[in-house]
DRENPA-3360 file (N, C-alpha, C; in nm, 2 decimals, always signed):
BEGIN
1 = XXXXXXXX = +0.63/-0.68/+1.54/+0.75/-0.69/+1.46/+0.88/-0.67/+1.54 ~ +0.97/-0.76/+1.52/+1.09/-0.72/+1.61/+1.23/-0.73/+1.54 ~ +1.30/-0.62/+1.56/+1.43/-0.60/+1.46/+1.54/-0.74/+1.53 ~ +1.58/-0.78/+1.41/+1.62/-0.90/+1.42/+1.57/-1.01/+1.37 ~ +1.47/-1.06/+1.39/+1.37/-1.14/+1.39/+1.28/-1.14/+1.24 ~ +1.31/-1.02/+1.22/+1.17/-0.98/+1.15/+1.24/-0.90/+0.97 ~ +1.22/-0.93/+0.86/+1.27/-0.91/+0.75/+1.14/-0.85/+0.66 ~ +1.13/-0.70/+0.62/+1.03/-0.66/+0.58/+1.04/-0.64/+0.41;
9 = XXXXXXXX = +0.94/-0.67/+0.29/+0.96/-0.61/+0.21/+0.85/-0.49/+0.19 ~ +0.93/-0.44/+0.11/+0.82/-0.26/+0.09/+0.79/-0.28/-0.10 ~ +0.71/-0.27/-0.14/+0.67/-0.26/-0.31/+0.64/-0.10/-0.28 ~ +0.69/-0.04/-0.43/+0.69/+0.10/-0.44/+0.76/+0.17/-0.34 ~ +0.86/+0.14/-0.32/+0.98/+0.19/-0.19/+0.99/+0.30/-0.26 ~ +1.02/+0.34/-0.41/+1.11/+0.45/-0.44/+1.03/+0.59/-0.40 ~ +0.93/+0.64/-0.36/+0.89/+0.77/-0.32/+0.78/+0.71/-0.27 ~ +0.75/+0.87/-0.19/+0.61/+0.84/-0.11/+0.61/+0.78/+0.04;
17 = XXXXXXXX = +0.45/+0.71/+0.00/+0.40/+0.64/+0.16/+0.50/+0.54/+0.17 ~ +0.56/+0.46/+0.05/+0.65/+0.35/+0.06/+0.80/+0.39/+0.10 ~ +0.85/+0.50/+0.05/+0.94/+0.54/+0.11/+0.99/+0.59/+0.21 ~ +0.90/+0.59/+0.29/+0.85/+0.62/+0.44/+0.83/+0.51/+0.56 ~ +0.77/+0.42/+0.49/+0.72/+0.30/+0.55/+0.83/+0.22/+0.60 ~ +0.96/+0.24/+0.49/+1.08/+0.17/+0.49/+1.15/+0.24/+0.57 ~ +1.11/+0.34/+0.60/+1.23/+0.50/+0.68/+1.19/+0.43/+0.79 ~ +1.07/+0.42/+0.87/+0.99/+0.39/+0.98/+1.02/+0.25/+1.07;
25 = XXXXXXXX = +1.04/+0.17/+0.94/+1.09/+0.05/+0.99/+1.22/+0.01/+0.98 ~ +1.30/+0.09/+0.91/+1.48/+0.06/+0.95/+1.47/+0.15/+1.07 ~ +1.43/+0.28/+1.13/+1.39/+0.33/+1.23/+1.37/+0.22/+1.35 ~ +1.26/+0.09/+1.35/+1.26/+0.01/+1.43/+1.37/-0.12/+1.45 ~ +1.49/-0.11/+1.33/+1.62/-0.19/+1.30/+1.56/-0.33/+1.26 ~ +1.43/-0.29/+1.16/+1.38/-0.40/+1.09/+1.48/-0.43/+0.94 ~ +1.52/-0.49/+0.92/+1.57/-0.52/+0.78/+1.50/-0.49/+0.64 ~ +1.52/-0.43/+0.57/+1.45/-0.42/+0.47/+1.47/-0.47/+0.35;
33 = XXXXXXXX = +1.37/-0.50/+0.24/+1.37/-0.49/+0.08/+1.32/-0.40/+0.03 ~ +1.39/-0.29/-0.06/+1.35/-0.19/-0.12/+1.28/-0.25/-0.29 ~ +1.16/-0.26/-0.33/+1.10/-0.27/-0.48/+1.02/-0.18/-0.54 ~ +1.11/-0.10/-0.66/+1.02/-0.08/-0.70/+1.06/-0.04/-0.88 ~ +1.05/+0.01/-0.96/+1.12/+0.06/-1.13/+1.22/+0.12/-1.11 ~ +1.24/+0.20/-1.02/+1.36/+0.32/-0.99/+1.51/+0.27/-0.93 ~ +1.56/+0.21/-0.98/+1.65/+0.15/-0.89/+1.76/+0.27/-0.88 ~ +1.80/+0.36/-0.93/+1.86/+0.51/-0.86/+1.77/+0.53/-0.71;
41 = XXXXXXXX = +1.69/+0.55/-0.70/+1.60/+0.61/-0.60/+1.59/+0.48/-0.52 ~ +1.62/+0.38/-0.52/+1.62/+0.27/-0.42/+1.73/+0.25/-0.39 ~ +1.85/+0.27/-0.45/+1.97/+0.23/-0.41/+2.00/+0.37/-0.27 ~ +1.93/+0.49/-0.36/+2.03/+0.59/-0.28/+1.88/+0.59/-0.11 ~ +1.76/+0.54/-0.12/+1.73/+0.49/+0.01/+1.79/+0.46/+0.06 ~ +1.84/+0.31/+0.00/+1.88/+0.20/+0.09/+2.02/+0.25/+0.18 ~ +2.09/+0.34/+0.07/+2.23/+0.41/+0.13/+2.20/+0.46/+0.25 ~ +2.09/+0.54/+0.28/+2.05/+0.64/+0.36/+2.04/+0.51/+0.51;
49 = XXXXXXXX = +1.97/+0.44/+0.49/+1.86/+0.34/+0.57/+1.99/+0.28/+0.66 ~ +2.05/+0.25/+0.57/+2.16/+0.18/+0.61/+2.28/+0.27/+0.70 ~ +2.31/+0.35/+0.70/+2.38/+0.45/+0.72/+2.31/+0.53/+0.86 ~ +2.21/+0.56/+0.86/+2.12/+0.64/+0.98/+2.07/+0.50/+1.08 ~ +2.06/+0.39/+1.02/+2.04/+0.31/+1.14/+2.07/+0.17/+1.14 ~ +2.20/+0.15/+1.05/+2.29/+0.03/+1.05/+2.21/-0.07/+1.04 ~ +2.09/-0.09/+0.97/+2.01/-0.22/+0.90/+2.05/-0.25/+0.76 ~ +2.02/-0.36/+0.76/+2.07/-0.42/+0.60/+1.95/-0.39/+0.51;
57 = XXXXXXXX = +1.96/-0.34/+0.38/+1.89/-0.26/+0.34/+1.87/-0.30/+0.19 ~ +1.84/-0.44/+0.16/+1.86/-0.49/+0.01/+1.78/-0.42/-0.10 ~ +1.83/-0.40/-0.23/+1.74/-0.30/-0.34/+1.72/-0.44/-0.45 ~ +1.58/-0.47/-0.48/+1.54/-0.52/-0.62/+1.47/-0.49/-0.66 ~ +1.51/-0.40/-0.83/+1.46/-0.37/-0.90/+1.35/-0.51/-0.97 ~ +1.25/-0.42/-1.00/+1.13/-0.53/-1.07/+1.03/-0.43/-1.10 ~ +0.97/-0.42/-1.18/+0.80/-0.38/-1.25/+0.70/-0.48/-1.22 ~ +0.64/-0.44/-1.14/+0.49/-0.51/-1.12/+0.39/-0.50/-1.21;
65 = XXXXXXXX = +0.40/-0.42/-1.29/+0.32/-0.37/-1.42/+0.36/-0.45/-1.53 ~ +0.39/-0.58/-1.50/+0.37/-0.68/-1.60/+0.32/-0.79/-1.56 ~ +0.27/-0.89/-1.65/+0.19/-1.00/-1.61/+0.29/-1.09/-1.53 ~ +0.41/-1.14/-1.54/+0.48/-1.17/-1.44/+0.54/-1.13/-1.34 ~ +0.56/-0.98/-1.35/+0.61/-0.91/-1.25/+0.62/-0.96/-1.10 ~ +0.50/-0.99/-1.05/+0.54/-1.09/-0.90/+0.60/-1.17/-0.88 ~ +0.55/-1.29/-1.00/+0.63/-1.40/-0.97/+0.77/-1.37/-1.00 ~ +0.88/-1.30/-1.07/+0.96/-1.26/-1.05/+1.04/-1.20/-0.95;
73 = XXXXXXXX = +0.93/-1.13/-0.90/+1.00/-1.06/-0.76/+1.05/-1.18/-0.67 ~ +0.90/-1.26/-0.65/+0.93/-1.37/-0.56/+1.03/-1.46/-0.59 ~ +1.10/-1.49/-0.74/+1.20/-1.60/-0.78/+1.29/-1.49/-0.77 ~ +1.33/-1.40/-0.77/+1.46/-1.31/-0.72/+1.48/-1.30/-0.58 ~ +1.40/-1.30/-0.50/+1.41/-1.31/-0.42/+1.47/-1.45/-0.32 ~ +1.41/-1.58/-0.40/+1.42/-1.72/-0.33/+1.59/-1.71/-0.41 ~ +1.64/-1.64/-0.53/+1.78/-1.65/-0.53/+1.86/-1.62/-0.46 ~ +1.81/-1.50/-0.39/+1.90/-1.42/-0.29/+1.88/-1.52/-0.14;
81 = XXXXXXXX = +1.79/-1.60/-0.13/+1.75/-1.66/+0.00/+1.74/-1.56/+0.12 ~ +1.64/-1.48/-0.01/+1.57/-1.44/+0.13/+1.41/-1.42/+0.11 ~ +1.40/-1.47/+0.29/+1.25/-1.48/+0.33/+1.14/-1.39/+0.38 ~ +1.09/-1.32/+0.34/+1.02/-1.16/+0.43/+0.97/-1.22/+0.53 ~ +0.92/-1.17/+0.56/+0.85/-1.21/+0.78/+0.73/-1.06/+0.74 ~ +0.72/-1.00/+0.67/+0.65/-0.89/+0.66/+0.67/-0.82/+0.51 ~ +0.51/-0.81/+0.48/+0.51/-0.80/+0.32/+0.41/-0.67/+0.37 ~ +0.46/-0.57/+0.24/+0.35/-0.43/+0.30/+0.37/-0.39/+0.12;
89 = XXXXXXXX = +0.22/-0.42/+0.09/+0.19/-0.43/-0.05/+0.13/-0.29/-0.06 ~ +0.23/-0.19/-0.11/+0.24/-0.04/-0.11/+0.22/-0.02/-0.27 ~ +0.27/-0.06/-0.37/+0.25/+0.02/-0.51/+0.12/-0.01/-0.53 ~ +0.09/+0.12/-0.61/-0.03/+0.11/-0.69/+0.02/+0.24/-0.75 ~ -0.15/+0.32/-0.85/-0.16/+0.42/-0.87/-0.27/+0.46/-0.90 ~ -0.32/+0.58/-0.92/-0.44/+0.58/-1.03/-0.47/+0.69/-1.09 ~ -0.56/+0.70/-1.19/-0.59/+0.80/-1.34/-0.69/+0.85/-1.26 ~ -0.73/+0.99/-1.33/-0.81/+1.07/-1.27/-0.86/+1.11/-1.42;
97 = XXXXXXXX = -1.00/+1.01/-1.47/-1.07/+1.06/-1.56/-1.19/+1.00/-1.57 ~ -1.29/+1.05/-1.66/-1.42/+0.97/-1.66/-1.37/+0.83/-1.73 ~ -1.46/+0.72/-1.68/-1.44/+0.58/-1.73/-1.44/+0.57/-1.87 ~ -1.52/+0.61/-1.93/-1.54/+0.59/-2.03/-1.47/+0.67/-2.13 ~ -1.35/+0.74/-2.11/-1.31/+0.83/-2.15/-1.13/+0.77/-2.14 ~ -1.15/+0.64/-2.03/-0.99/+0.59/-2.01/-0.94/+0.51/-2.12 ~ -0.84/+0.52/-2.16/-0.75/+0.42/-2.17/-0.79/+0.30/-2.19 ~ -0.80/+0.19/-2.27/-0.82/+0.07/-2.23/-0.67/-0.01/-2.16;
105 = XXXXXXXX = -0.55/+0.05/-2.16/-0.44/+0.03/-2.13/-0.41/+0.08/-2.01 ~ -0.49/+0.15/-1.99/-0.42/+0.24/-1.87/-0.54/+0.16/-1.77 ~ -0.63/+0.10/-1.77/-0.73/+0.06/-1.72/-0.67/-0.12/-1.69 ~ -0.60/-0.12/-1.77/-0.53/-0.28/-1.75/-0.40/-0.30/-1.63 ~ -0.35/-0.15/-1.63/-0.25/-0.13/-1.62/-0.23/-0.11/-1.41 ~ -0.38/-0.06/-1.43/-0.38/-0.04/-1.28/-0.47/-0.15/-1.21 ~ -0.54/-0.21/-1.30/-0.59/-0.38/-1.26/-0.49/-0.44/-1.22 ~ -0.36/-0.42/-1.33/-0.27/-0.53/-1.28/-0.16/-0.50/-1.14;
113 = XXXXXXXX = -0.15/-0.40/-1.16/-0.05/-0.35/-1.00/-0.13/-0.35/-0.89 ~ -0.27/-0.30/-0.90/-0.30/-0.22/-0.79/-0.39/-0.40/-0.73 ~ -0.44/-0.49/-0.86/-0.51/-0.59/-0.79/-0.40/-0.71/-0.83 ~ -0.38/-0.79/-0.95/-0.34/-0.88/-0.95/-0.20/-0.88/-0.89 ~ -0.09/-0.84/-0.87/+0.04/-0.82/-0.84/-0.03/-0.87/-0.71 ~ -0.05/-0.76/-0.63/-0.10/-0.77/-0.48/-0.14/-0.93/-0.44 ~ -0.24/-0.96/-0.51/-0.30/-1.12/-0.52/-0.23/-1.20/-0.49 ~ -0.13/-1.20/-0.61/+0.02/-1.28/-0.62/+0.11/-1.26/-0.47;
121 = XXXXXXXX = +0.12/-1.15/-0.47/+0.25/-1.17/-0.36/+0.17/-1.23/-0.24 ~ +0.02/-1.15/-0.22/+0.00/-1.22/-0.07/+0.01/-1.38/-0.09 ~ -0.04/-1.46/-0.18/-0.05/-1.56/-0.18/+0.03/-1.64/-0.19 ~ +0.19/-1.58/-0.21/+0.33/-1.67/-0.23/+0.39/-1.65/-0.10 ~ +0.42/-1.50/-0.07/+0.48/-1.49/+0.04/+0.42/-1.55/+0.17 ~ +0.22/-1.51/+0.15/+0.19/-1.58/+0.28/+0.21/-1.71/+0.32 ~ +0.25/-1.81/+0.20/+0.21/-1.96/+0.18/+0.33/-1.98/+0.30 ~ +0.46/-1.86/+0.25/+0.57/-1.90/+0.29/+0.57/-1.83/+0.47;
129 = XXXXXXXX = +0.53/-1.73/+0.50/+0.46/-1.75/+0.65/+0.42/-1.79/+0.71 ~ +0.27/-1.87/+0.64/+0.21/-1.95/+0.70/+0.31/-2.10/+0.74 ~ +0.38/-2.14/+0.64/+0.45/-2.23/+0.66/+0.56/-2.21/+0.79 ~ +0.59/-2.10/+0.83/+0.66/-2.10/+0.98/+0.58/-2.03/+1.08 ~ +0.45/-2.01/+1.02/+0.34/-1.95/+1.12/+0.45/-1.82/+1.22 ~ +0.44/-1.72/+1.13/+0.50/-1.60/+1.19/+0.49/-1.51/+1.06 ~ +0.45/-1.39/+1.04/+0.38/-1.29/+0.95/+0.33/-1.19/+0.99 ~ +0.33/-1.09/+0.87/+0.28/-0.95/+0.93/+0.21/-0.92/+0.76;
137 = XXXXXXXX = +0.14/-0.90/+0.75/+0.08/-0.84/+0.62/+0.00/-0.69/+0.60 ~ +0.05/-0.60/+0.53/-0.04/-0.48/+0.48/-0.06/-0.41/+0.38 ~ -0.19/-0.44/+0.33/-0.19/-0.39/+0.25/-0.27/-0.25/+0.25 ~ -0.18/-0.20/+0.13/-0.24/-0.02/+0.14/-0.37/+0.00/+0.03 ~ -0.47/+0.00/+0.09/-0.62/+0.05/+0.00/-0.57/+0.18/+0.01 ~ -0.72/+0.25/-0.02/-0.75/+0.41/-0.02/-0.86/+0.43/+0.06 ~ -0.85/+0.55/+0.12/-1.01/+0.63/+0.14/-1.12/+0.61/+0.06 ~ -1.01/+0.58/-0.07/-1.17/+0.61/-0.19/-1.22/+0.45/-0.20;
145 = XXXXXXXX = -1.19/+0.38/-0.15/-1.25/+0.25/-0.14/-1.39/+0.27/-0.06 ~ -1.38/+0.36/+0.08/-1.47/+0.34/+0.18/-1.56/+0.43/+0.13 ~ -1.50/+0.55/+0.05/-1.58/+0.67/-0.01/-1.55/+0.65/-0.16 ~ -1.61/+0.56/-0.26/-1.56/+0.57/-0.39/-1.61/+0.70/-0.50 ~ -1.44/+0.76/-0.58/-1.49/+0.90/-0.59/-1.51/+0.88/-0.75 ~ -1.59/+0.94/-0.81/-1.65/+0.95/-0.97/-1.51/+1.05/-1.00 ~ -1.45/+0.98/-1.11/-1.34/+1.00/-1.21/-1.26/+0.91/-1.12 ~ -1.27/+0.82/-1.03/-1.11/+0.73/-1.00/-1.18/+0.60/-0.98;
153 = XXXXXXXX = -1.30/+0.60/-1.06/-1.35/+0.47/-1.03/-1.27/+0.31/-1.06 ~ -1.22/+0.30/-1.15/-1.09/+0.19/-1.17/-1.08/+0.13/-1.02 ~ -0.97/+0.31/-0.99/-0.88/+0.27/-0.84/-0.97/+0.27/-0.75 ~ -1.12/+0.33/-0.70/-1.22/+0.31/-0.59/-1.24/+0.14/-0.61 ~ -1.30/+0.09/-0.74/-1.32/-0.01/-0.70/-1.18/-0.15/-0.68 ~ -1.07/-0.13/-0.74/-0.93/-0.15/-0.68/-0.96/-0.19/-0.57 ~ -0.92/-0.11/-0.50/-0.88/-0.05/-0.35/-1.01/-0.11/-0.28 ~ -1.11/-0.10/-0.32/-1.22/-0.18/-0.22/-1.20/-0.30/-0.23;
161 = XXXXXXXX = -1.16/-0.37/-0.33/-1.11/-0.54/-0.34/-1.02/-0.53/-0.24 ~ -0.93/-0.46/-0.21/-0.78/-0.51/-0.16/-0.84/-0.48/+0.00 ~ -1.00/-0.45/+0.01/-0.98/-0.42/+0.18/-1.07/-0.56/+0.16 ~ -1.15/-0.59/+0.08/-1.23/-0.73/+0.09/-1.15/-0.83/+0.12 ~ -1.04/-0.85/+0.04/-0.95/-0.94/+0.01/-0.85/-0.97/+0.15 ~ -0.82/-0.84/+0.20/-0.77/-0.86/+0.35/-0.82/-0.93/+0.45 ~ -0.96/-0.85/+0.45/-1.03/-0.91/+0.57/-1.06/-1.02/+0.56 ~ -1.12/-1.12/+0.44/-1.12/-1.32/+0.46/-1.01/-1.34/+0.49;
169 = XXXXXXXX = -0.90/-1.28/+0.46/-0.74/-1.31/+0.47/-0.70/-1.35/+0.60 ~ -0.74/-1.22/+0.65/-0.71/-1.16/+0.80/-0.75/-1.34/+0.90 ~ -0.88/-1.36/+0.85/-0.94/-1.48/+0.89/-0.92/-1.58/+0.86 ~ -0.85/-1.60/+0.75/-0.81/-1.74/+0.71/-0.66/-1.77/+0.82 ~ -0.56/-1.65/+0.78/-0.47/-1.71/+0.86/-0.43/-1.65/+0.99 ~ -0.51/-1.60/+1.07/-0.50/-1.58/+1.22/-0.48/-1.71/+1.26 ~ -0.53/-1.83/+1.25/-0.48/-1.95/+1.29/-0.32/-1.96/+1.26 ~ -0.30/-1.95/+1.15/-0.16/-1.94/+1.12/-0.09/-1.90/+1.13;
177 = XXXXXXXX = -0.05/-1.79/+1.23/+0.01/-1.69/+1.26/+0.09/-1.58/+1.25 ~ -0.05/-1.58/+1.12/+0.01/-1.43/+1.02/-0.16/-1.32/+1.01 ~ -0.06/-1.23/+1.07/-0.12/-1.06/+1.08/-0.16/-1.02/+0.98 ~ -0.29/-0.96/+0.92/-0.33/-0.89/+0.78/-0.37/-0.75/+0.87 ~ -0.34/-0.68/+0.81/-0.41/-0.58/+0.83/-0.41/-0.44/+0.64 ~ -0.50/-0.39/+0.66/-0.51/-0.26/+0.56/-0.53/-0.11/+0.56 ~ -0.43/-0.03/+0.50/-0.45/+0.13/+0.55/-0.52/+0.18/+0.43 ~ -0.56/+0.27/+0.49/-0.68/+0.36/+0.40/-0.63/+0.52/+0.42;
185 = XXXXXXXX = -0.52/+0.51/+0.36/-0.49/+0.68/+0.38/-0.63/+0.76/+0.25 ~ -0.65/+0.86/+0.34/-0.70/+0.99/+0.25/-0.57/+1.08/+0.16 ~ -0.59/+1.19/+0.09/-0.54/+1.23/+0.06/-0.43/+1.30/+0.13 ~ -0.27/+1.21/+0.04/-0.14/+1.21/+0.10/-0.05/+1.28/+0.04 ~ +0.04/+1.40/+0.07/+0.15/+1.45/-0.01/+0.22/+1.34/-0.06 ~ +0.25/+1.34/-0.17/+0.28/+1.23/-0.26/+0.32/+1.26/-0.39 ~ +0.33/+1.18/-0.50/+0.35/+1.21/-0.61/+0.22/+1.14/-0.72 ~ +0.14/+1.08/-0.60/+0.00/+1.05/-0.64/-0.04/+1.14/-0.79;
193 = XXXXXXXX = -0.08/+1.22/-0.72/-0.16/+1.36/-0.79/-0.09/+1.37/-0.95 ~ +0.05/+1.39/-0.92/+0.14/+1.44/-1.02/+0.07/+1.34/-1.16 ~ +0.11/+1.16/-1.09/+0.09/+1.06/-1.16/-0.05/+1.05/-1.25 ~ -0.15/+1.09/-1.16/-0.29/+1.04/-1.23/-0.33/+1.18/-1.29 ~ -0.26/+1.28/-1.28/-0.31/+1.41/-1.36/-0.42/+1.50/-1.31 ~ -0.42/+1.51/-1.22/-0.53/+1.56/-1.10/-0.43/+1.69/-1.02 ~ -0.53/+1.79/-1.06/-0.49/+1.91/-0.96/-0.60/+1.90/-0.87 ~ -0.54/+1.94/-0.68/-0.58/+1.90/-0.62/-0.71/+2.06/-0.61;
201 = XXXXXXXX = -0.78/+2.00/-0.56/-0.89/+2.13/-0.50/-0.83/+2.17/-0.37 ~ -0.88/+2.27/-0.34/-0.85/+2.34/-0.21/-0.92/+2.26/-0.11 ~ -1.00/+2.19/-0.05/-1.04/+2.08/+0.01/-0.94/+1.97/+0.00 ~ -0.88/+1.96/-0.09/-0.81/+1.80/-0.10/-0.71/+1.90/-0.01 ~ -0.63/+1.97/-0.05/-0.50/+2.06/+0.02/-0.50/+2.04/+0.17 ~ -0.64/+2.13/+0.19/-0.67/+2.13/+0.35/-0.67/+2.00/+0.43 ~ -0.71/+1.88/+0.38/-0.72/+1.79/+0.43/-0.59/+1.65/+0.41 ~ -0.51/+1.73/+0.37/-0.41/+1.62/+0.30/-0.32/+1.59/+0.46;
209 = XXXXXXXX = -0.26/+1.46/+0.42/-0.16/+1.40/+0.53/-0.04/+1.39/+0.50 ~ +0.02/+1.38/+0.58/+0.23/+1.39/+0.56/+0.21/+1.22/+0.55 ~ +0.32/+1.20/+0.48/+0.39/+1.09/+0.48/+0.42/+0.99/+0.57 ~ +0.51/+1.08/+0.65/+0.53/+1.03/+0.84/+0.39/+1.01/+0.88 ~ +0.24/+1.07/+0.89/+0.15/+1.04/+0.95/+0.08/+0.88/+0.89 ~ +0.11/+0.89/+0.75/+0.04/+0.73/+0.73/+0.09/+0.65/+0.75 ~ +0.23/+0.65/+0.74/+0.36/+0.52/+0.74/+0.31/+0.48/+0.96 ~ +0.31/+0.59/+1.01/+0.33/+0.59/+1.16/+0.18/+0.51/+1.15;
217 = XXXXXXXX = +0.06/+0.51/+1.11/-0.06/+0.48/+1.16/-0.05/+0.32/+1.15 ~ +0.02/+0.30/+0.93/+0.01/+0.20/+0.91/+0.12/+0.11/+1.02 ~ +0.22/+0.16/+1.05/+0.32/+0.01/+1.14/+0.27/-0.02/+1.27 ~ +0.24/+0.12/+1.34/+0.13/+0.12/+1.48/+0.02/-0.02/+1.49 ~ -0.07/-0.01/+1.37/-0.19/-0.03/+1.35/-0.20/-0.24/+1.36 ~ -0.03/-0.24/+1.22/-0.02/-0.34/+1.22/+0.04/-0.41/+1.31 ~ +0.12/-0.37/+1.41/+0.17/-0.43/+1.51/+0.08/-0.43/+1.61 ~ -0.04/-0.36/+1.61/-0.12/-0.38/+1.73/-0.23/-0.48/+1.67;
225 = XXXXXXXX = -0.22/-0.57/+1.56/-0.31/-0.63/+1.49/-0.45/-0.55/+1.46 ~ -0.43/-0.44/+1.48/-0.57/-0.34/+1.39/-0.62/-0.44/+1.28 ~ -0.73/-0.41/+1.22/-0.78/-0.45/+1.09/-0.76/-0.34/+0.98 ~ -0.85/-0.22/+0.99/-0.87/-0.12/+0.90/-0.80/-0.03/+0.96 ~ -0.74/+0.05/+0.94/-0.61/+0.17/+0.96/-0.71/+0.32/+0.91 ~ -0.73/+0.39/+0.95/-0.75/+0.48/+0.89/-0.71/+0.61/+0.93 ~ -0.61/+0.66/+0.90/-0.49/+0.78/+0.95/-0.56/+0.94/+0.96 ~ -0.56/+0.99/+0.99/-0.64/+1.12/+1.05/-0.75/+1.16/+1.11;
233 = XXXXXXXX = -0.82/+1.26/+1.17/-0.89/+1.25/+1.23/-1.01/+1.31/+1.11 ~ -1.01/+1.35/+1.07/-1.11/+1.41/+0.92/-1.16/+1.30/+0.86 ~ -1.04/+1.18/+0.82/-1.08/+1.05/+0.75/-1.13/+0.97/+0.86 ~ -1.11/+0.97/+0.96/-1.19/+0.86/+1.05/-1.32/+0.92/+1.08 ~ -1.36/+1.07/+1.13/-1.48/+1.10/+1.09/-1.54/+1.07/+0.94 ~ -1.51/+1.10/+0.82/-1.56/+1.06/+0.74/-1.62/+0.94/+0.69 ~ -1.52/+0.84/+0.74/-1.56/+0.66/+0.74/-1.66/+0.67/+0.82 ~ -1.68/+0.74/+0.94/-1.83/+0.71/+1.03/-1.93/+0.75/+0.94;
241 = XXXXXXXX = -1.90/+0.85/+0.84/-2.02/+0.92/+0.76/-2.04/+0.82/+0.65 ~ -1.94/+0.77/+0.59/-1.97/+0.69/+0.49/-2.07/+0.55/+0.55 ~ -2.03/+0.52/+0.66/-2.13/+0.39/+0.71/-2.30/+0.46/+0.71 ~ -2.26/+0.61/+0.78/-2.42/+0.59/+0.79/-2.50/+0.65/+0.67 ~ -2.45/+0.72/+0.61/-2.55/+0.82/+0.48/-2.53/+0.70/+0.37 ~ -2.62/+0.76/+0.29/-2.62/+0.67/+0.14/-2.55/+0.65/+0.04 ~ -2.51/+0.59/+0.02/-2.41/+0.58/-0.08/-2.38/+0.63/-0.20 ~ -2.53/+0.69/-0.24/-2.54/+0.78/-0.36/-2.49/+0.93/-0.31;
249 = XXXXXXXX = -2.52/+0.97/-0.20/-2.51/+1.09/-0.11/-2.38/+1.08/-0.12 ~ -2.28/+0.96/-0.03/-2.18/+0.99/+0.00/-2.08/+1.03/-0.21 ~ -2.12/+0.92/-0.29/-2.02/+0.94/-0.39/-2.01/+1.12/-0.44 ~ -2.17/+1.16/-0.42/-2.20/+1.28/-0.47/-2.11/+1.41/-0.39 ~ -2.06/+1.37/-0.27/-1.97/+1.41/-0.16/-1.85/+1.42/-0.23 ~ -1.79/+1.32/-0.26/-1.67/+1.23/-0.30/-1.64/+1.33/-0.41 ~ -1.75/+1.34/-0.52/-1.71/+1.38/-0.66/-1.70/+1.55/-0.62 ~ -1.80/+1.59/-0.55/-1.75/+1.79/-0.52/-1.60/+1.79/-0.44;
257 = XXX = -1.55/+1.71/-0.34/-1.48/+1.74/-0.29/-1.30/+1.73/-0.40 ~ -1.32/+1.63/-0.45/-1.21/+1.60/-0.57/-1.21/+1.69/-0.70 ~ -1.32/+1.83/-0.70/-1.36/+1.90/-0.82/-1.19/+1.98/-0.81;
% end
């Protein structure tokens, strides 16, 4: 990624890993797009971004959490004439309850952000990379993809699509010279928790990650064309655990440590 050259958008800029991601990369004097419901909290970003490192710092509001939501982003965006060079497909969320006990709304609701939205954008914006063969793509899974945890099954199996979905990606357009890569942060100070109604256990506490450490692994990772990102040293040992024990083992792991 090189400032000048390179025009990034961020989904779910307004708090969090995405708010960070954007800090990290006006930090590199990449250009940004801030998206996400909050347009107070994206404007006063973009103030900040703009101001600590004199990048141009555009805010569009949009909800992904509707059935057109993408394709909107993307037709507000071809108004403004502008092209990203780097799409980092950051929103999602997820509920913290037994399946059968969810929502049939709220179950729709994170199908549609956390998988369909995502779909959409890679597939518009990449078309439009691939077409100048120059791209950077990332998308943000979870830990609980690699480790899927009982009560966030929705977002476990989510987030393992979006690392599936990367990787043929990753392979389709390496010829075309666009970058996929996907992070798998573990458990992140965030407003995650607040969102899906989950008090954290004292294990999740101990093992939680700053902000700065995932945003840092994910731009690292992607600029060094990494494939799978995985930010700490607890979650990278664990991913080695999850490949070798069983998968009944590991979920039964998954569900004490989230108690």
């Amino acid at each position: 990624m090189h400032s000048g050259r390179d025009l990034a958008l961020v989904t779910g800029a307004s708090s969090g890993i995405g708010a960070e991601l954007a800090r990290q990369l006006a930090e590199r004097k990449i250009d940004v797009i801030l998206t996400a419901r909050r347009r107070e909290r994206l404007e006063a970003l973009a103030g900040e971004l703009t101001a600590r490192h004199g990048i141009k710092a555009t805010v569009v509001e949009n909800d992904l959490n509707t059935a057109d939501g993408a394709d909107q982003l993307v037709e507000a965006l071809a108004v403004r004439q502008l092209r990203p060079t780097v799409l980092i497909n950051n929103a999602g969320f997820g509920y913290f309850s037994e399946f059968l006990e969810q929502p049939r709304d709220d179950i729709e609701a994170l199908l549609q952000v956390n998988i369909r939205a995502l779909t959409i954008l890679c597939r518009r914006l990449g078309e439009q990379m691939a077409a100048s063969r120059h791209g950077y793509i990332l998308n943000v899974s979870s830990f609980a993809a690699i480790a899927p945890i009982p009560r966030y099954a929705v977002y476990s199996g989510a987030k393992a699509y979006v690392i599936g979905l990367s990787q043929a990606l990753r392979h389709e357009l390496a010829r075309r010279g666009v970058k996929v890569s996907v992070l798998c942060p573990g458990f992140t100070r965030t407003e995650f928790h607040d969102v899906s109604g989950h008090d954290k256990s004292r294990l999740m506490r101990a093992t939680e990650l700053s902000v700065e450490q995932v945003a840092r692994a994910g731009l690292s990772g992607l600029q060094r064309g990494k494939f799978l990102i995985v930010p700490g040293w607890w979650y990278k040992l664990n991913s080695l655990f999850a490949r070798l024990l069983p998968r009944s083992l590991m979920t039964a792991l998954s569900a004490r440590v989230v108690k």
